[in-house]
N, C-alpha and C positions, 0 to 999 in steps of 0.2 A: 553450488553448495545447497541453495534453499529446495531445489527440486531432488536433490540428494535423500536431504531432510526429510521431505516428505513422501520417499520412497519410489522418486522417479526414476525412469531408467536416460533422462537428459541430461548426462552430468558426463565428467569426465578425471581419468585418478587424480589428477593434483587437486579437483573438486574435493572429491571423496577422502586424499587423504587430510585437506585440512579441517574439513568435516567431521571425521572422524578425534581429530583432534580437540575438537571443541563438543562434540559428546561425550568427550572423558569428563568436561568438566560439569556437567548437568542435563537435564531432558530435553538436550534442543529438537529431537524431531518432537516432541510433546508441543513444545513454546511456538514450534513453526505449523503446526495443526491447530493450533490453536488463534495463531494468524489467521490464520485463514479459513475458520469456522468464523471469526469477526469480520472480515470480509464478507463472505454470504450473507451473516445479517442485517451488517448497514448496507450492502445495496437490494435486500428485498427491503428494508424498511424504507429506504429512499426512492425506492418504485410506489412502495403502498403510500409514501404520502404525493405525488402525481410528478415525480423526476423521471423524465423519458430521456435523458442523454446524460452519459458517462465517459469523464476522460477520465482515464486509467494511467497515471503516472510511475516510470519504472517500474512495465508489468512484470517485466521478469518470463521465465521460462513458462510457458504454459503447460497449467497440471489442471486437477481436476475443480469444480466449481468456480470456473472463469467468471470476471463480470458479466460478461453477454449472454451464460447462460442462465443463471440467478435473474436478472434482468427481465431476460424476455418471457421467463415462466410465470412472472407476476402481470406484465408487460408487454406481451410480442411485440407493440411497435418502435421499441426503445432502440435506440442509436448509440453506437461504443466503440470509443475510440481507444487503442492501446498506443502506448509510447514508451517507445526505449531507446537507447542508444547503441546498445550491445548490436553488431551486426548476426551475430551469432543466434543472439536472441530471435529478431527478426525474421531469420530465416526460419524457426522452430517455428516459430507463431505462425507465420503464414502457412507454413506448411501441415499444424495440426488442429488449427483452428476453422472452423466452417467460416469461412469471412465471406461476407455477400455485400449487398447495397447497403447496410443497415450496420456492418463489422467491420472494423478494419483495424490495420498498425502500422505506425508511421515513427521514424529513425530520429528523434530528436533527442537533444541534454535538455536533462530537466533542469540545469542549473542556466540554461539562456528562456526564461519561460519566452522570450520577444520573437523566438524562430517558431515555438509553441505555438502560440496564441495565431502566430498569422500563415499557421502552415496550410496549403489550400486544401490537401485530405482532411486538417482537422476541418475545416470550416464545413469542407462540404457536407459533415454530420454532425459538428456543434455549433448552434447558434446561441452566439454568449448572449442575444437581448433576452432570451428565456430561461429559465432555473436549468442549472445543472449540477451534478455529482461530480466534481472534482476529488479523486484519489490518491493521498499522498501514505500508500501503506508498503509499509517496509522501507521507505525509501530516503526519508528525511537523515536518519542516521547513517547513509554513507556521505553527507556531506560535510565539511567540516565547519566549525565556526567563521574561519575567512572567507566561504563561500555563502554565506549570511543563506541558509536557509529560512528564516522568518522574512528574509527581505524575496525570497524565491515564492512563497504562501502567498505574500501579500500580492505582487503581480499579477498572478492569477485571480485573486480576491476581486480585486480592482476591477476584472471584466467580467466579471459571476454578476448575474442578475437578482435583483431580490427574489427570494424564498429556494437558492442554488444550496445547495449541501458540500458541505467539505466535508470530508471521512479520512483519518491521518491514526497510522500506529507508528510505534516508534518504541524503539529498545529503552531499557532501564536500567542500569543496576543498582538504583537506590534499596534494594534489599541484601546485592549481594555486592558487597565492592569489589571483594578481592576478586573473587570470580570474575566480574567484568572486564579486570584490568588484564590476568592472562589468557580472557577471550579477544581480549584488542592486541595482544600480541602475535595470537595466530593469522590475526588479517593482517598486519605489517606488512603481508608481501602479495596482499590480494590486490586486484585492479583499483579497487574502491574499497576506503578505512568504513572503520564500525566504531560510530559513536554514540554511547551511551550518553544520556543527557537527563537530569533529573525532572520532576513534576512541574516544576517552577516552568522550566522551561520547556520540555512539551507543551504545556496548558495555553503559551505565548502564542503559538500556530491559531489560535482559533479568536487575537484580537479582532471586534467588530461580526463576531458570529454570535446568535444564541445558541448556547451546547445546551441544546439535549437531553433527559436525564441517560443517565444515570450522571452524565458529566462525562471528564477528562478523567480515570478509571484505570487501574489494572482489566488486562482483558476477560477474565473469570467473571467480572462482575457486571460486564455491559452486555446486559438482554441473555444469558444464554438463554437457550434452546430447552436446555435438559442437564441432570444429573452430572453426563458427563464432560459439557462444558465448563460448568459450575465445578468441578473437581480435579480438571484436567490440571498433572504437575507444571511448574512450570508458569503457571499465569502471573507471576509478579512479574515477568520480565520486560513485560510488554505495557503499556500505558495506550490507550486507545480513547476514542471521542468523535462525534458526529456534530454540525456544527451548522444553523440555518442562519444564512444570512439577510436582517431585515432589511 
């Protein structure tokens, strides 16, 4: 659905149709471009301050300004690791991504971070004694409360070296409730629920980091680029933040 979104041809109808369904309700390919122009810029801003390796959690289908290549144009010797669980996924990635000694994607739940942290493709490109760019975008809201995503942040936290970067977006609908509530009706029969979660608790992902400015943010308002980031519809939806750990 999110490569849908953003106008990819990696999708498939029951994608499309519930996709389309949750376009009726407002400018999701605007909100999902918008994603992902925030992407691009926490990770050239986490290259320009000296982060050379990137774990990419729940990359998702591969579209256009992947971490690896934002990365390595700030960067070339930067290291990046993708993770998903989706086999499907998997297969896409490797198949459309330049993956070399320095790229790769490896099959794991981000909700066991303990298969993560000791998977040996991750290791043989992230070494946790040094800063890394840990990426939780997009991906926190398909998990639910009894799967304790904050307790899922912090494991990872826990092996991040000081001055490691965390970078986490995550849905909202504290502007629009009702809207949210018949967007989480359309996902009731997706693989993975959509949960909307307020500021309070977004901002909770980044105990023991120093955020950053602009802060824990609607995505309109952290760093754009230009005009029309800064105007792009849509940007309430999304709550975003960048996060240095001392």
């Amino acid at each position: 659905m999110y490569d849908y979104y953003l106008g990819g041809k990696d999708n498939y109808p029951a994608d499309r149709e519930a996709a389309q369904k949750i376009m009726a309700l407002g400018p999701s390919r605007d909100i999902c471009i918008a994603n992902r122009r925030f992407l691009g810029r926490a990770v050239r801003l986490a290259a320009q301050n000296g982060i050379r390796q990137f774990l990419d959690l729940g990359t998702g289908l591969p579209t256009q300004e992947n971490v690896h290549e934002v990365a390595k144009r700030v960067a070339p010797d930067s290291r990046v690791v993708y993770v998903d669980y989706d086999p499907v996924v998997l297969a896409h990635a490797r198949a459309l991504r330049a993956i070399d000694d320095t790229t790769t994607v490896v099959q794991e739940d981000v909700r066991r971070p303990e298969k993560i942290l000791e998977n040996p493709d991750v290791l043989r490109l992230i070494d946790f004694s040094e800063p890394v760019a840990v990426l939780f975008v997009a991906i926190l809201h398909c998990l639910t409360a009894e799967e304790d995503p904050w307790g899922v942040v912090r494991e990872f936290a826990a092996r991040m070296a000081p001055g490691s970067h965390l970078i986490v977006t995550h849905l909202t609908d504290d502007a629009h409730p009702e809207v949210g509530a018949a967007a989480r009706e359309v996902y009731d029969d997706a693989t993975a629920p959509l949960i909307h979660r307020d500021h309070a608790a977004i901002s909770r992902f980044f105990e023991g980091f120093e955020v950053l400015e602009p802060g824990v943010t609607v995505v309109n308002e952290w760093r754009p680029d230009d005009a029309e980031d800064r105007d792009r519809p849509g940007g309430e939806w999304f709550y975003v933040g960048m996060g240095r750990k001392p």
